[in-house]
MDAnalysis code that builds the backbone (N, CA, C; Angstrom):
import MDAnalysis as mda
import numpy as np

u = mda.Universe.empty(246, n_residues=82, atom_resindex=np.repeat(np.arange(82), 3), trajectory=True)
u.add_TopologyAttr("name", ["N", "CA", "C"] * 82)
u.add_TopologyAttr("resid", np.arange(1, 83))
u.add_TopologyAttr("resname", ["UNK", "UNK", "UNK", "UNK", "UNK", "UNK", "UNK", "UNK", "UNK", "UNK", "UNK", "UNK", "UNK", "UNK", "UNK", "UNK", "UNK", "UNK", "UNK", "UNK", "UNK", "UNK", "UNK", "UNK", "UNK", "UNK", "UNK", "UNK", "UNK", "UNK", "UNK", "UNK", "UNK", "UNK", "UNK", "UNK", "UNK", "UNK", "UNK", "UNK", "UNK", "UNK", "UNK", "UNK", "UNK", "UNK", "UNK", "UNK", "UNK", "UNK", "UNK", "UNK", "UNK", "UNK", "UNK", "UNK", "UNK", "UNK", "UNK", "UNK", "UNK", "UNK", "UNK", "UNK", "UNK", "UNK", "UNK", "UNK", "UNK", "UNK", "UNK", "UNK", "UNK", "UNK", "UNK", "UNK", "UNK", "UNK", "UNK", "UNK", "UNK", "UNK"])
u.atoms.positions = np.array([
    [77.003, 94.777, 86.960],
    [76.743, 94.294, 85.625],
    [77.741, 93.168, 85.315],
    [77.228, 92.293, 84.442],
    [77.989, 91.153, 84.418],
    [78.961, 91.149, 82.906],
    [80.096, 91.182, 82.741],
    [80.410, 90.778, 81.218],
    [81.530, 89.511, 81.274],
    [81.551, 89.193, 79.980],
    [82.203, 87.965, 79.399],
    [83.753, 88.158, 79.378],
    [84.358, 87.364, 80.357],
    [85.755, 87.622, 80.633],
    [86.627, 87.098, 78.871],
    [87.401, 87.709, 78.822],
    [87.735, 87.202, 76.527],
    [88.589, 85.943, 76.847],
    [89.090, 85.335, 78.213],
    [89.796, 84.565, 78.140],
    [88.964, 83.244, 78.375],
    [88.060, 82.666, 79.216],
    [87.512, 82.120, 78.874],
    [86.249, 81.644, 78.958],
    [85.267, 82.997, 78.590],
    [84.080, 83.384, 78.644],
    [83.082, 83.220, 79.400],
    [83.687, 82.724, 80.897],
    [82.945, 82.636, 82.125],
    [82.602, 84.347, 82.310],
    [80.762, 84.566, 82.887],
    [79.983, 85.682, 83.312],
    [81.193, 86.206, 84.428],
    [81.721, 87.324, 84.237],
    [82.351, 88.165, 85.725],
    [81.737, 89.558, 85.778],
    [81.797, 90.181, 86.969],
    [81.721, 91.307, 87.393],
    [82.503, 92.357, 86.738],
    [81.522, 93.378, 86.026],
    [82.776, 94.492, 85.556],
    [83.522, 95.296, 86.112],
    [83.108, 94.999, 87.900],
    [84.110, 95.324, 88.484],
    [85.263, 94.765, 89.469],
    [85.499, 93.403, 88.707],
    [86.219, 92.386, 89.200],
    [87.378, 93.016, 88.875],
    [88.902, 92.731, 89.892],
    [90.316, 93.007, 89.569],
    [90.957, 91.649, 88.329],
    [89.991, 91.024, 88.587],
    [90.753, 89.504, 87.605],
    [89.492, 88.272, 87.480],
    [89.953, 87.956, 86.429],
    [88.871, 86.696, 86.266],
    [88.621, 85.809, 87.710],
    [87.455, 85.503, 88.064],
    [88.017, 84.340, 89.269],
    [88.097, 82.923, 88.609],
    [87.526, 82.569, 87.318],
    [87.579, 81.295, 86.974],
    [88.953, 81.233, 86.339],
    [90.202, 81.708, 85.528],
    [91.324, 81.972, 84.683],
    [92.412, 82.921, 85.557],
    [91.395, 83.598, 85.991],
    [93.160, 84.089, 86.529],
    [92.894, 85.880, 85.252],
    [92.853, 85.877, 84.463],
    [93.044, 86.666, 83.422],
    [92.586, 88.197, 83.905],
    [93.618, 89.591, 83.700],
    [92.806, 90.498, 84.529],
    [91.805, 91.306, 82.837],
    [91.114, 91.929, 83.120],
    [90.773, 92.717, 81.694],
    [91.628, 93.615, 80.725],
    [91.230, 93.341, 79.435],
    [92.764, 93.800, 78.635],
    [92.663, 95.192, 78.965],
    [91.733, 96.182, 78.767],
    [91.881, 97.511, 78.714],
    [92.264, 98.072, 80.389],
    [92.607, 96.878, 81.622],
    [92.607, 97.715, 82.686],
    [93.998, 97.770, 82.792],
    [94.016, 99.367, 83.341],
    [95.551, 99.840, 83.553],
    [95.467, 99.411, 85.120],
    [94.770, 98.876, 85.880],
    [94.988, 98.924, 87.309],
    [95.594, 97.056, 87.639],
    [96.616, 97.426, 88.808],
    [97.443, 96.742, 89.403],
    [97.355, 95.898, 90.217],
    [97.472, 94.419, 90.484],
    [96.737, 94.389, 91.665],
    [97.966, 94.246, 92.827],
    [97.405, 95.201, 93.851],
    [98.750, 95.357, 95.146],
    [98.378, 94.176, 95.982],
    [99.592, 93.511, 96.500],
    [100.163, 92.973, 97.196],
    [100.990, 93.472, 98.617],
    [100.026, 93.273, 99.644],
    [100.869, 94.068, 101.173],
    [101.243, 92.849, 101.845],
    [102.157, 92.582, 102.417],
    [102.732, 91.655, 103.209],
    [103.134, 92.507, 104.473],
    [102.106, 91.925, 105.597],
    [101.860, 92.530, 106.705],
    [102.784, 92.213, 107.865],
    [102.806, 90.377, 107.915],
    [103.867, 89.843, 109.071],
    [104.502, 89.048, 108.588],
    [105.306, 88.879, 108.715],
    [106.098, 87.543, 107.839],
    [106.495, 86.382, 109.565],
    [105.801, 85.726, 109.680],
    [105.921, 84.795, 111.312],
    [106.027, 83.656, 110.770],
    [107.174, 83.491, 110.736],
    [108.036, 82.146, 110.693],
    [109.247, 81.682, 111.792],
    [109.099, 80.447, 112.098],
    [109.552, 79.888, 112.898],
    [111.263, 79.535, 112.589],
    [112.424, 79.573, 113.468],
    [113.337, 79.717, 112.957],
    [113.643, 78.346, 112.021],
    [113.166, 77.147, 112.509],
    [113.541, 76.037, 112.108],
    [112.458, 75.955, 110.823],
    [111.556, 76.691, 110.064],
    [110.784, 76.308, 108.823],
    [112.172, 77.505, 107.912],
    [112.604, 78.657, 108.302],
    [113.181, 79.356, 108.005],
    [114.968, 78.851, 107.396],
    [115.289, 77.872, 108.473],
    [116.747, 77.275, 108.265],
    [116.359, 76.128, 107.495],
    [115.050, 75.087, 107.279],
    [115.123, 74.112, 106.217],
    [114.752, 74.902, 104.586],
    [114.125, 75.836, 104.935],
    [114.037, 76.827, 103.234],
    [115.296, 76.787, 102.711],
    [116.551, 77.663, 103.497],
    [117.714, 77.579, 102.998],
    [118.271, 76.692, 102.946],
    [117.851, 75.844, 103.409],
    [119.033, 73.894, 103.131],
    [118.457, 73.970, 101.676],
    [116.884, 73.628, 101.906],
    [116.339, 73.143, 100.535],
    [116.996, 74.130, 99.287],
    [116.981, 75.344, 99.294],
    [118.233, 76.594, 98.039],
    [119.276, 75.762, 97.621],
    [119.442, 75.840, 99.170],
    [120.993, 75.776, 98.918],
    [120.948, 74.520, 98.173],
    [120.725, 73.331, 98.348],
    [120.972, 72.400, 97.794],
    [120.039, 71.935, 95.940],
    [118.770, 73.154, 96.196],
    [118.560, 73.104, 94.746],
    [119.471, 74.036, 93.775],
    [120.526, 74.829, 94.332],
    [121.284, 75.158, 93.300],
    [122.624, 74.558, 93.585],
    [122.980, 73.176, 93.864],
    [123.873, 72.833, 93.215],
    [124.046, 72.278, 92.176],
    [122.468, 71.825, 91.003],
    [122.786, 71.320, 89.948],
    [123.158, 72.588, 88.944],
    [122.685, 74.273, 89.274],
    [123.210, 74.774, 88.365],
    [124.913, 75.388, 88.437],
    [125.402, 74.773, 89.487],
    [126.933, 75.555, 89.975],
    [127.423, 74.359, 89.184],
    [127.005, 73.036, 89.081],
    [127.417, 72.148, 87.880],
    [127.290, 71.787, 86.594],
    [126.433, 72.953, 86.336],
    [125.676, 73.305, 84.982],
    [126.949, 74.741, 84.267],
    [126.560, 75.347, 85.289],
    [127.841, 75.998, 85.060],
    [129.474, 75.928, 84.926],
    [129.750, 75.162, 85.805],
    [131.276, 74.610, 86.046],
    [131.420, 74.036, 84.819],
    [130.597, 72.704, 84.365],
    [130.715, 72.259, 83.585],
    [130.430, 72.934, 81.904],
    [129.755, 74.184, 81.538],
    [129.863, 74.702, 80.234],
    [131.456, 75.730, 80.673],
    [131.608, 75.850, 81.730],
    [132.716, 76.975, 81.214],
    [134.252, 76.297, 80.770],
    [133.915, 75.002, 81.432],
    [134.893, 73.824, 81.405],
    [135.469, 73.780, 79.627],
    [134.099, 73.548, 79.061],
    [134.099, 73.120, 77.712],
    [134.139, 74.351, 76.939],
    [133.775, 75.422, 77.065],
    [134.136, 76.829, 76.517],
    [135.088, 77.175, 76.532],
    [136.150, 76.559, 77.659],
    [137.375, 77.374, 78.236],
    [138.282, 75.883, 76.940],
    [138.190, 74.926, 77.168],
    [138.662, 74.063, 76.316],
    [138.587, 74.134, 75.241],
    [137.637, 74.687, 74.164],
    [136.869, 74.885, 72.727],
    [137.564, 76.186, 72.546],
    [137.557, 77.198, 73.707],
    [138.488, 78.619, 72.939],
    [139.971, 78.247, 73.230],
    [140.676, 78.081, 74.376],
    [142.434, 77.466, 74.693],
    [143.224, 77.443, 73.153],
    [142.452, 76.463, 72.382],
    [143.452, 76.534, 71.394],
    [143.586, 77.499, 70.132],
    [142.389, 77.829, 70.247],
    [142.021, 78.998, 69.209],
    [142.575, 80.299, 69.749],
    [142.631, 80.369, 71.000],
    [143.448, 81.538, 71.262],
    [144.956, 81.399, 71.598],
    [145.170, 80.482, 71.637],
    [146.780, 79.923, 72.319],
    [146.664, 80.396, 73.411],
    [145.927, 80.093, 74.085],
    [146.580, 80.443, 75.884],
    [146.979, 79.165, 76.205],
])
């Protein structure tokens, strides 16, 4: 049987896990949808540029950081007399 998904009223299956046009699952369903990850086959060298690419997308927040504690630590110093 077919009903009207509420998100954005494309015909789905009432026994669909999720909209296929939105993404949206049905409001009244308590069910989950599982996720099994069977092999994970990766090559060492796609594996060692993942972690370059980390590593180097979090150095803008180790300077995001450095830099507010900088100005926190400066803004309290005198208010506390240390």
């Amino acid at each position: 049987m077919l009903i009207e998904c509420y998100e954005c009223k494309a015909k789905i299956s009432d026994s669909a896990a999720s909209c296929p046009q939105c993404g949206a699952l049905p409001p009244d369903s308590g069910k989950s949808l599982n996720v099994t990850v069977s092999d994970l086959d990766m090559k060492f060298s796609t594996i060692f540029w993942f972690l370059i690419k980390a590593a180097v997308a979090a150095v803008p927040a180790v300077v995001v950081l450095y830099t507010a504690s900088t100005v926190i630590g400066g803004v309290l110093s005198p208010l506390l007399h240390l």
